[in-house]
C-alpha positions as CSV (number, residue, x, y, z in Angstrom):
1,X,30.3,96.5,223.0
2,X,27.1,96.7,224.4
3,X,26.6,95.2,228.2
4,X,23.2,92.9,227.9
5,X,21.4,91.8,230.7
6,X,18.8,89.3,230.9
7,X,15.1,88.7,232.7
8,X,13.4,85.6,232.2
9,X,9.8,84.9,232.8
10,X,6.2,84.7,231.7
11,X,4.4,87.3,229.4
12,X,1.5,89.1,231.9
13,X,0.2,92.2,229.5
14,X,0.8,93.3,225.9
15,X,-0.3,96.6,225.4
16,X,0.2,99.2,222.9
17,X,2.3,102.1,223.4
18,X,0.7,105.7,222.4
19,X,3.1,108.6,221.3
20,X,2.8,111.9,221.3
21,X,-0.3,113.2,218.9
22,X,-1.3,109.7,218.0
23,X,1.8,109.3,215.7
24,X,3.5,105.5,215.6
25,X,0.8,104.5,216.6
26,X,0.6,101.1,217.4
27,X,4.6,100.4,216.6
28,X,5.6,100.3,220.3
29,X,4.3,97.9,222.6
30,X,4.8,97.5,226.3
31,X,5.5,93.7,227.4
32,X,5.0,93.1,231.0
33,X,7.2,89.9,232.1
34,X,6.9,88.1,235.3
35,X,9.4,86.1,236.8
36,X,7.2,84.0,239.5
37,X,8.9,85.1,242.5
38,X,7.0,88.2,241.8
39,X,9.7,90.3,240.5
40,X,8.3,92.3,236.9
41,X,9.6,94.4,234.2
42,X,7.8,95.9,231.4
43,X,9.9,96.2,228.2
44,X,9.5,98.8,225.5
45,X,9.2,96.7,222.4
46,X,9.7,99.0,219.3
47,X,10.7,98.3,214.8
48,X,14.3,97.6,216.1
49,X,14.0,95.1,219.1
50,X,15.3,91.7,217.0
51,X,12.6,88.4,217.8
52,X,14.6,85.2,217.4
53,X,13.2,83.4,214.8
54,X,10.3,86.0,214.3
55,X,8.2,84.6,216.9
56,X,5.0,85.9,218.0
57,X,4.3,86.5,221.5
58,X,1.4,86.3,223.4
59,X,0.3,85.9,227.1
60,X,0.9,83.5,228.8
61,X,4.5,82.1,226.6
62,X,7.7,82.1,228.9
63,X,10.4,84.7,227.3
64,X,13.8,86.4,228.2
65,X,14.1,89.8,227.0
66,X,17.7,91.5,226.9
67,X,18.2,94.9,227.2
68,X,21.7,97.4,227.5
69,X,22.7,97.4,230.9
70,X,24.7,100.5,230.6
71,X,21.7,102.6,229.3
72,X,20.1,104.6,231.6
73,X,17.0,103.7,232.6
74,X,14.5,105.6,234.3
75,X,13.4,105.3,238.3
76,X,10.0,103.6,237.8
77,X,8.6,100.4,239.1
78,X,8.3,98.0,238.1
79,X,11.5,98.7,235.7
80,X,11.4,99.6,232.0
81,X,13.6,98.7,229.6
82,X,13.5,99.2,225.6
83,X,14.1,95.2,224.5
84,X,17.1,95.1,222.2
85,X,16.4,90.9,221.6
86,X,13.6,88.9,222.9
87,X,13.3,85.4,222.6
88,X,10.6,83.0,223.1
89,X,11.3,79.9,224.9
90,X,11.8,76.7,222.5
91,X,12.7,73.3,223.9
92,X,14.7,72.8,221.1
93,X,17.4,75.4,221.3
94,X,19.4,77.3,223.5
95,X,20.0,81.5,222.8
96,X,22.7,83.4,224.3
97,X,22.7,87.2,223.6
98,X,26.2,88.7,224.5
99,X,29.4,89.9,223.3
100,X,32.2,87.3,221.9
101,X,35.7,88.2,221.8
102,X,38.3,87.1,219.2
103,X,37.9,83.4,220.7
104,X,34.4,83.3,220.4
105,X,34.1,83.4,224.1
106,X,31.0,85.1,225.6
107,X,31.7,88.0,227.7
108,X,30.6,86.0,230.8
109,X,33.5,83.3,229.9
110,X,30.4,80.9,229.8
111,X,30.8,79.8,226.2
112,X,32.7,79.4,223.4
113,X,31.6,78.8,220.0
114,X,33.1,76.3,217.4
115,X,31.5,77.8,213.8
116,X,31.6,74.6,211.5
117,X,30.6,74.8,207.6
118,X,27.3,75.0,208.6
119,X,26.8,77.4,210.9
120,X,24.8,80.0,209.5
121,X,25.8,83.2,209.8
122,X,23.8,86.0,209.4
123,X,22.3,89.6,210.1
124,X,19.6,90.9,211.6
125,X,17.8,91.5,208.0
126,X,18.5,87.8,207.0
127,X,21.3,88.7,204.4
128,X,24.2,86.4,205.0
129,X,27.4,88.0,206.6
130,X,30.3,86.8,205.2
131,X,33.6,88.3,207.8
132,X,34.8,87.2,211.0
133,X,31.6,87.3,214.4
134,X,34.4,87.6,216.6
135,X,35.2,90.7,218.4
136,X,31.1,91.5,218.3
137,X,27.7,91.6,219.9
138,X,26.0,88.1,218.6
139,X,22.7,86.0,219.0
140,X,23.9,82.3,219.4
141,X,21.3,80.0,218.6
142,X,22.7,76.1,219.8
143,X,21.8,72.8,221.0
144,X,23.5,70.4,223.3
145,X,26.7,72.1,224.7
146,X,29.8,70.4,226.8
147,X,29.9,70.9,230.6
148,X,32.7,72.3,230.7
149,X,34.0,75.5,231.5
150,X,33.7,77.3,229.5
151,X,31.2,75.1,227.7
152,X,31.8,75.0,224.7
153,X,29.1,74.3,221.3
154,X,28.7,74.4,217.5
155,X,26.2,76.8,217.0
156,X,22.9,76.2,214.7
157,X,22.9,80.0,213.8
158,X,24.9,83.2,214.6
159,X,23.0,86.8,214.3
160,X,25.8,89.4,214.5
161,X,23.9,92.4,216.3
162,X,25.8,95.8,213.7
């Protein structure tokens, strides 16, 4: 169960990442995010950080970026975290990126999900996954939700994060 923590904000800087003896180059990117209160963190952007919906992300868009709150980070400012998920903003969905337990509650007790015939379900490659998303780390894409608590909603599309 990984512990994801969020930061929303605007996309300053997209620059690439150099490794050691010019290998990968051009794989990792460092995104520089700013909140508008003047708070900023760069994520690491690497093959494995998961885009919702494969968007492309440029200066200037509005995205949150989730990263494992447990890893350890190093003592730099502003922070840096490797992305696990980002997510450009849509006004047409809502994403939650967390860990939902055998009632489809998030971890934050913030939302349950109600998986209807056709919620798709699938993995980060695209391939359908056919068991049970509870008990696991998930990308909830929804719409409109209930106000209450927890609110609840039938999800658009489930990514189950192996």
């Amino acid at each position: 169960m990984t512990k994801f923590f969020s930061f929303h904000g605007t996309v300053t800087m997209i620059t690439d990442l150099v490794g050691q003896h010019g290998t990968g180059e051009g794989c990792n990117k460092l995104i520089s995010v700013e909140n508008g209160t003047g708070a900023i963190v760069n994520f690491v952007v690497s093959s494995t950080t998961y885009f919702v919906d494969h968007a492309i992300v440029a200066i200037g868009d509005r995205v949150t970026g989730y990263y494992d709150g447990n890893a350890p980070a190093i003592l730099i400012y502003p922070p840096q975290y490797p992305a696990l998920v980002m997510v450009k903003d849509s006004p047409y969905q809502n994403v939650k990126v967390d860990y939902f337990n055998s009632e489809l509650e998030s971890s934050d007790g913030r939302l349950r999900l109600n998986i209807s015939p056709y919620t798709q379900i699938l993995l980060t490659n695209g391939q359908p996954f056919t068991r049970n998303p509870a008990n696991r780390d998930l990308i909830v894409i929804y719409g409109p939700a209930t106000k209450s608590i927890p609110a609840q909603t039938t999800p658009y599309r489930i990514i189950v994060l192996c």
